[in-house]
MIRO-89278 format. One record per atom (N, C-alpha, C): x, y, z; residue number from 1; atom name. Coordinates in steps of 0.05 Angstrom, whole numbers, plus 5000, padded with zeros to 4 digits. Layout:
N
@c1 X, c2 Y, c3 Z, pos NUM, site CA
...
This chain:
96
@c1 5131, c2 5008, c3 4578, pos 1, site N
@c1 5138, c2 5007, c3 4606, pos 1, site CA
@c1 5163, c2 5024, c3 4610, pos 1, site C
@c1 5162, c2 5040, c3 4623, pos 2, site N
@c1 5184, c2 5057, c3 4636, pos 2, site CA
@c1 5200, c2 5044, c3 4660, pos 2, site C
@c1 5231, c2 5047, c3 4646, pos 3, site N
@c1 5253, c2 5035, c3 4658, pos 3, site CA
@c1 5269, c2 5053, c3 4678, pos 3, site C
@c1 5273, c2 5044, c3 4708, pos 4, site N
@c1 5277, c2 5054, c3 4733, pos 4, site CA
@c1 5309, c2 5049, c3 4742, pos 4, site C
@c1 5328, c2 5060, c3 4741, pos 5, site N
@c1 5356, c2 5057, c3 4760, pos 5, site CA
@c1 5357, c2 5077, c3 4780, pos 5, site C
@c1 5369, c2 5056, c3 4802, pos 6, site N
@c1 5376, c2 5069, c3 4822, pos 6, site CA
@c1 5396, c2 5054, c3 4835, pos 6, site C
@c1 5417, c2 5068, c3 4847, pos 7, site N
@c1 5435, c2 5067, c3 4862, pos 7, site CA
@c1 5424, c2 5049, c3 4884, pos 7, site C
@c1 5448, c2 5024, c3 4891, pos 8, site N
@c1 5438, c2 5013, c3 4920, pos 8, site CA
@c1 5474, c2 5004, c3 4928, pos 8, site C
@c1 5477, c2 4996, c3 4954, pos 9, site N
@c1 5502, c2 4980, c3 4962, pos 9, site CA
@c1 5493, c2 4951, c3 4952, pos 9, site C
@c1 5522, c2 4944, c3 4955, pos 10, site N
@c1 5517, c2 4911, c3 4953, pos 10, site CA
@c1 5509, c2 4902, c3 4979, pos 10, site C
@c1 5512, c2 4908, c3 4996, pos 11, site N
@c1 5495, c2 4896, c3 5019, pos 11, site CA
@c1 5462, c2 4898, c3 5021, pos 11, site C
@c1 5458, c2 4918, c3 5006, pos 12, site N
@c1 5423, c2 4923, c3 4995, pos 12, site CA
@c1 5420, c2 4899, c3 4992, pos 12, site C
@c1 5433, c2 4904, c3 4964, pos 13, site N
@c1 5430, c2 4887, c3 4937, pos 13, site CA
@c1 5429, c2 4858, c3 4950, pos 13, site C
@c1 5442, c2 4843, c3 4969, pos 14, site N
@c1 5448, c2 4823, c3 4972, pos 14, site CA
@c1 5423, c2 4814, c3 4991, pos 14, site C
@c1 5423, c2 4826, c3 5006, pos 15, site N
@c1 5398, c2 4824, c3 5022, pos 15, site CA
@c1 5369, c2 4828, c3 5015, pos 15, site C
@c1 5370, c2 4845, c3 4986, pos 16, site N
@c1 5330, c2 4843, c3 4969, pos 16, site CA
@c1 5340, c2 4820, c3 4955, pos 16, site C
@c1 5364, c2 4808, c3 4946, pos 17, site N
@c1 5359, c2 4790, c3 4927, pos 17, site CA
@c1 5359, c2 4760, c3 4945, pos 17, site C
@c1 5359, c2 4758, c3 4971, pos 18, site N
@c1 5353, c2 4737, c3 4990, pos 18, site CA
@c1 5317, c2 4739, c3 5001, pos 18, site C
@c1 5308, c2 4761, c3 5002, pos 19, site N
@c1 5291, c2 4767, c3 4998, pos 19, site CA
@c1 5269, c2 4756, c3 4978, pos 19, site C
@c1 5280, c2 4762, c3 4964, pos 20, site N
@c1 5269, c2 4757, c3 4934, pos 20, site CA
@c1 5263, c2 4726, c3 4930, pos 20, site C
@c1 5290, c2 4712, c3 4936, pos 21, site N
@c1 5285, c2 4691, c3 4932, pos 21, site CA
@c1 5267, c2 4677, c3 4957, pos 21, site C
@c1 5268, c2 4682, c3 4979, pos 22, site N
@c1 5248, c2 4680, c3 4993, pos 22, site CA
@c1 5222, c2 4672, c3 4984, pos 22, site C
@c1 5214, c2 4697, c3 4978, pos 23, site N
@c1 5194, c2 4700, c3 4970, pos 23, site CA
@c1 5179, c2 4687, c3 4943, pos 23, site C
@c1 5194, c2 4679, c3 4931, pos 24, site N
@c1 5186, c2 4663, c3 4899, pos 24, site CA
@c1 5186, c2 4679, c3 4882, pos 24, site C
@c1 5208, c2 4696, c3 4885, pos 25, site N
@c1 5199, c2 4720, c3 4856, pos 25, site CA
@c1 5226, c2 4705, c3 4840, pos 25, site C
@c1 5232, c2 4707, c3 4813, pos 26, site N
@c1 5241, c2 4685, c3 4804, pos 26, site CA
@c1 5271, c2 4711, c3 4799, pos 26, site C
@c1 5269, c2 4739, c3 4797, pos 27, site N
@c1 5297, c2 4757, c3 4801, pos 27, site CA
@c1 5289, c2 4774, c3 4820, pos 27, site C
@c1 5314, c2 4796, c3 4828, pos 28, site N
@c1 5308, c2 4818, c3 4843, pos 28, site CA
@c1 5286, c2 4844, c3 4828, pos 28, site C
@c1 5294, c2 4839, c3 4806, pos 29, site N
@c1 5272, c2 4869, c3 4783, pos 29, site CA
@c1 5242, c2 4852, c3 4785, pos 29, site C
@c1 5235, c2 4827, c3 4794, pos 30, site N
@c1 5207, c2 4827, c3 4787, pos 30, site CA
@c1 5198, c2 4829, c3 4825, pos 30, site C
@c1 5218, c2 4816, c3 4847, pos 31, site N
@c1 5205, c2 4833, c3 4876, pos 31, site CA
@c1 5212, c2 4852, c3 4874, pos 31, site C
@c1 5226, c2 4875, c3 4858, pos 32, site N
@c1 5227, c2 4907, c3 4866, pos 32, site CA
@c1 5198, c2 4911, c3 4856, pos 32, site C
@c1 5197, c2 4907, c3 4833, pos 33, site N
@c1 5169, c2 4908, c3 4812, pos 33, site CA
@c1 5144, c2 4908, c3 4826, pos 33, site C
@c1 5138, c2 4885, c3 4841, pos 34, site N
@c1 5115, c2 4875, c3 4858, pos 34, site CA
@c1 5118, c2 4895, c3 4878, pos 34, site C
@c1 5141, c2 4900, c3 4897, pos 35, site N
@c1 5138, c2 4915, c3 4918, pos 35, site CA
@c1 5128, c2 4941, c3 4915, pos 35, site C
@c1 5142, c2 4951, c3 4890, pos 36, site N
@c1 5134, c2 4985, c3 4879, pos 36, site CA
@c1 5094, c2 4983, c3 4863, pos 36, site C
@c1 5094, c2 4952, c3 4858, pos 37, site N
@c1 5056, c2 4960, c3 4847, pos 37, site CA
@c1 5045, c2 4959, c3 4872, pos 37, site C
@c1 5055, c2 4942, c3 4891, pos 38, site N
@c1 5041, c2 4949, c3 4921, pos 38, site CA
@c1 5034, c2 4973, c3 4936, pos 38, site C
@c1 5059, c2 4984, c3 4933, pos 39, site N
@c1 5052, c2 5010, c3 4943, pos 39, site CA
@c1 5036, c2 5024, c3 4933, pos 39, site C
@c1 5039, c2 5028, c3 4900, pos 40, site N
@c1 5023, c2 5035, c3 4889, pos 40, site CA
@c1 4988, c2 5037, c3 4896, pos 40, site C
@c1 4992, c2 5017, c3 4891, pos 41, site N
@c1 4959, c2 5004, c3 4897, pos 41, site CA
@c1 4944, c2 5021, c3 4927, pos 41, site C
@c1 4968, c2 5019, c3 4946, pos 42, site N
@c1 4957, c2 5021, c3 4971, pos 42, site CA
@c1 4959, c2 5057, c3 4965, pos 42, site C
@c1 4969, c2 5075, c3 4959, pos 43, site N
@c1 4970, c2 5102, c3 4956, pos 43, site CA
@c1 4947, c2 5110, c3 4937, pos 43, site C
@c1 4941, c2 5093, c3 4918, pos 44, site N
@c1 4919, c2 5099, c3 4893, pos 44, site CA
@c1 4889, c2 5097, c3 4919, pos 44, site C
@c1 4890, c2 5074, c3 4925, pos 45, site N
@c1 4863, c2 5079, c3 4949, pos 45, site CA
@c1 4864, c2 5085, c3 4974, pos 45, site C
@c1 4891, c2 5096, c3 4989, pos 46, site N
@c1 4892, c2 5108, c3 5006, pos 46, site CA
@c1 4888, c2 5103, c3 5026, pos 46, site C
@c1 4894, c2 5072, c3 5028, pos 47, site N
@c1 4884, c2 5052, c3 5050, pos 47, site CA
@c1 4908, c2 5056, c3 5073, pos 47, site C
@c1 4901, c2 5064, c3 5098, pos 48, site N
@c1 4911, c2 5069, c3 5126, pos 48, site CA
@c1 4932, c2 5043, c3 5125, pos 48, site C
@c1 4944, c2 5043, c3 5138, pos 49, site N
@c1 4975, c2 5018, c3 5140, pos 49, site CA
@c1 4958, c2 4999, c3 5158, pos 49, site C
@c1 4943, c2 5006, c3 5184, pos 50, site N
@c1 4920, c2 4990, c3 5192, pos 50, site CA
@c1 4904, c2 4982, c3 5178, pos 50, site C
@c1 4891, c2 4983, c3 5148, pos 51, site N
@c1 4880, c2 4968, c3 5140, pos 51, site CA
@c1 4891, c2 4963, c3 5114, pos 51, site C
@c1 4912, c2 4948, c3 5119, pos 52, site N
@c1 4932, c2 4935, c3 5090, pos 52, site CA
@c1 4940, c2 4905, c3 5106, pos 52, site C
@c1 4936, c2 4898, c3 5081, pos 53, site N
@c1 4935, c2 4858, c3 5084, pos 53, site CA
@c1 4955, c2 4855, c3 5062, pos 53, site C
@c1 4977, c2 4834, c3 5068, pos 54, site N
@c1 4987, c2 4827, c3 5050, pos 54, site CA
@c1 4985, c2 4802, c3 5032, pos 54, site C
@c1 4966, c2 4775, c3 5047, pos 55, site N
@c1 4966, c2 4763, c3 5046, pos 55, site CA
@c1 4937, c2 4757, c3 5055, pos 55, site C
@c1 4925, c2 4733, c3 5041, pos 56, site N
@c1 4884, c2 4734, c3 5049, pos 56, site CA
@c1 4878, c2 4724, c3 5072, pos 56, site C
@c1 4900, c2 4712, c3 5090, pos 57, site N
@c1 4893, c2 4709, c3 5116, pos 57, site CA
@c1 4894, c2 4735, c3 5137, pos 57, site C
@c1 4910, c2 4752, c3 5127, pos 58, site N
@c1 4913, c2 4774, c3 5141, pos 58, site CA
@c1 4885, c2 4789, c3 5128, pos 58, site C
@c1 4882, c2 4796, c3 5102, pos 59, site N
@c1 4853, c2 4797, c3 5097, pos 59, site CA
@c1 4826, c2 4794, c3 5110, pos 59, site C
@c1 4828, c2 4761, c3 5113, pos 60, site N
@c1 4812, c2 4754, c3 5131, pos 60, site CA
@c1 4808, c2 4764, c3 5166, pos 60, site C
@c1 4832, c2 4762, c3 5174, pos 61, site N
@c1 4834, c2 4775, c3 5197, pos 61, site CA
@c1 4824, c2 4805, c3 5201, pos 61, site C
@c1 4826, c2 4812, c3 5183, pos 62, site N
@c1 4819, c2 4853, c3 5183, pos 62, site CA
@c1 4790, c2 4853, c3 5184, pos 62, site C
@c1 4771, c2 4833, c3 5163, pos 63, site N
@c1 4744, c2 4833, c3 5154, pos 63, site CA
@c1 4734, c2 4830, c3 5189, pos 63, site C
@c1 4741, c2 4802, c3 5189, pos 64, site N
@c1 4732, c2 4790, c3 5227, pos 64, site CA
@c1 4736, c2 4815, c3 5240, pos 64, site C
@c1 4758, c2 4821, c3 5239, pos 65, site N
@c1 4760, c2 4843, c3 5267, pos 65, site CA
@c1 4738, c2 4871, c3 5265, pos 65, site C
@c1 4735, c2 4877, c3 5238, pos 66, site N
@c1 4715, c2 4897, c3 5231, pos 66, site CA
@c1 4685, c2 4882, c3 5246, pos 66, site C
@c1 4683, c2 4859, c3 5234, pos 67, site N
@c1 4657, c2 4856, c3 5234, pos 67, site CA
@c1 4645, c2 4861, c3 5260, pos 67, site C
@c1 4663, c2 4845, c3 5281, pos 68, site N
@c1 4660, c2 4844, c3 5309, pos 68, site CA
@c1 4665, c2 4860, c3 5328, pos 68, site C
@c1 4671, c2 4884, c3 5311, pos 69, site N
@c1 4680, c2 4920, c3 5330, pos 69, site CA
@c1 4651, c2 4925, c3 5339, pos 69, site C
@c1 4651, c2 4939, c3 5352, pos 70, site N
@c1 4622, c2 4944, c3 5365, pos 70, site CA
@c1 4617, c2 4972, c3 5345, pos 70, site C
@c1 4596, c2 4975, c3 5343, pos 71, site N
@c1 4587, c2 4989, c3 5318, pos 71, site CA
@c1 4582, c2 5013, c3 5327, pos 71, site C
@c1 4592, c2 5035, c3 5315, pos 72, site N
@c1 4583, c2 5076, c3 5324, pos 72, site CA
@c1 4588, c2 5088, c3 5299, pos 72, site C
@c1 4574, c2 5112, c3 5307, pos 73, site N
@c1 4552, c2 5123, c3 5300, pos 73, site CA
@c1 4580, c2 5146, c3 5278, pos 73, site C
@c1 4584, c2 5153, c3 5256, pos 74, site N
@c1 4599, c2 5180, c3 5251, pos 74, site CA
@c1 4590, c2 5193, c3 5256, pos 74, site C
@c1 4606, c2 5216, c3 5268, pos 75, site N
@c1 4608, c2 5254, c3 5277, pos 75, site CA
@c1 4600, c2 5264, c3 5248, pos 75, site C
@c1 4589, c2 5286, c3 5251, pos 76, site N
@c1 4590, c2 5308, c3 5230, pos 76, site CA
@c1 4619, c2 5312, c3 5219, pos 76, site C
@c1 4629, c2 5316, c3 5235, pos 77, site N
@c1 4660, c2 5328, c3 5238, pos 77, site CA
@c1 4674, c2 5302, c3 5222, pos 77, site C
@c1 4674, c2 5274, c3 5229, pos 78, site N
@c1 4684, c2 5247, c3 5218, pos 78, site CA
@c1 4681, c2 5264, c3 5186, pos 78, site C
@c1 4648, c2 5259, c3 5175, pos 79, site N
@c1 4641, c2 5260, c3 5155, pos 79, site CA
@c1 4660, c2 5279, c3 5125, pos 79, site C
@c1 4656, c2 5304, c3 5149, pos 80, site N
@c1 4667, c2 5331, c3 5133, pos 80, site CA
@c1 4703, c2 5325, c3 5137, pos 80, site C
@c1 4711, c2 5304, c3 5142, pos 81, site N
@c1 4746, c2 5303, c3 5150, pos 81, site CA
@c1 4752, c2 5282, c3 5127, pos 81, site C
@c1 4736, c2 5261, c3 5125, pos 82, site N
@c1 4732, c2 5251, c3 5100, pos 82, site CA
@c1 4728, c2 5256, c3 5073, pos 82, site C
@c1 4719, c2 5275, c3 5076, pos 83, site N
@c1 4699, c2 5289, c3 5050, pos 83, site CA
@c1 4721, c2 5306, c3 5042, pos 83, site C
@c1 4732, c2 5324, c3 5057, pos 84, site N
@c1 4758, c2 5331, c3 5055, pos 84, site CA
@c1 4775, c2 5321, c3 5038, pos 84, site C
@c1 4781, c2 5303, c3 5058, pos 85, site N
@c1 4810, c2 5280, c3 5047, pos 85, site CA
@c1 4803, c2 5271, c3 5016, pos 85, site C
@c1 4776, c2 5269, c3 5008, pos 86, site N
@c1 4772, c2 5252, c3 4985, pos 86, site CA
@c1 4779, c2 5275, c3 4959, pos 86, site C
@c1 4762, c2 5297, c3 4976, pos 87, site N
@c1 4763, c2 5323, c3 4950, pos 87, site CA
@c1 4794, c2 5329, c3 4944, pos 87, site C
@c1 4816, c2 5325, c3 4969, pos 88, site N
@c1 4837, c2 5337, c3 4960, pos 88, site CA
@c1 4852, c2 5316, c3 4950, pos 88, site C
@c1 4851, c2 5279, c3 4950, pos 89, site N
@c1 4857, c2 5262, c3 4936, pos 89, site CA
@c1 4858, c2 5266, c3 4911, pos 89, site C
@c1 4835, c2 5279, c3 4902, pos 90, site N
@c1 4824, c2 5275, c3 4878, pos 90, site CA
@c1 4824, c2 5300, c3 4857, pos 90, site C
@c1 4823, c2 5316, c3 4873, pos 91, site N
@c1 4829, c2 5350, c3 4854, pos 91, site CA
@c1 4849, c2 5346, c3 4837, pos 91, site C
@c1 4849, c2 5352, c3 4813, pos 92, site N
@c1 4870, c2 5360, c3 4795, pos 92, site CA
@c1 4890, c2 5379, c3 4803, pos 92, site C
@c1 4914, c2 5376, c3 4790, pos 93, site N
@c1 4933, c2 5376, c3 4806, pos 93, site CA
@c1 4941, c2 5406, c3 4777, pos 93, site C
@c1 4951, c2 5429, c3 4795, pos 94, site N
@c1 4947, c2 5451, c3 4786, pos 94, site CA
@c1 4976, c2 5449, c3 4766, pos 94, site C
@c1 4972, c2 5458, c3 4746, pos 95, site N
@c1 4995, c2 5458, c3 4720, pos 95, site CA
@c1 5013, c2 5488, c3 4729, pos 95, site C
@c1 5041, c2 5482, c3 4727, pos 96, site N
@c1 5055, c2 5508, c3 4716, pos 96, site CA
@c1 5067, c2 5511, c3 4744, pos 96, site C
């Protein structure tokens, strides 16, 4: 595991580590930790900020609201903007 410093104020500091405890993370390095695999996660699949749940009721909420959208049709154009986005996600990333 690769080890991360970074500069913060103590008023940061004071405020993720209220945070933190908030939240049930038992120090501040394991909610920085969680917060940074989150993002992660959400950049690795590329999921729109509109469809990020943090929690399974908000989950739930996203599924419902999908289900019950009134249903259409993709454009050509949708297709090929997508198709796009995926190829350039995914291209290897040029050396040198």
């Amino acid at each position: 595991m690769t080890r991360l410093s970074i500069p913060i104020s103590e008023d940061i500091k004071s405020k993720l580590e209220s945070r933190a405890a908030e939240s049930g993370y038992v120090s501040l390095e394991a909610y920085i930790a969680a917060l940074l695999n989150d993002e992660a996660k959400q950049i690795e699949f590329g999921a729109p900020k509109s469809a990020t749940a943090r929690t399974r009721a908000e989950l739930e909420t996203l599924v419902l609201e999908g289900l019950h959208s009134p249903a259409s049709e993709m454009s050509s154009k949708e297709w090929q903007e997508i198709r796009a986005d995926l190829i350039a996600r995914h291209r290897p990333a040029k050396a040198g």
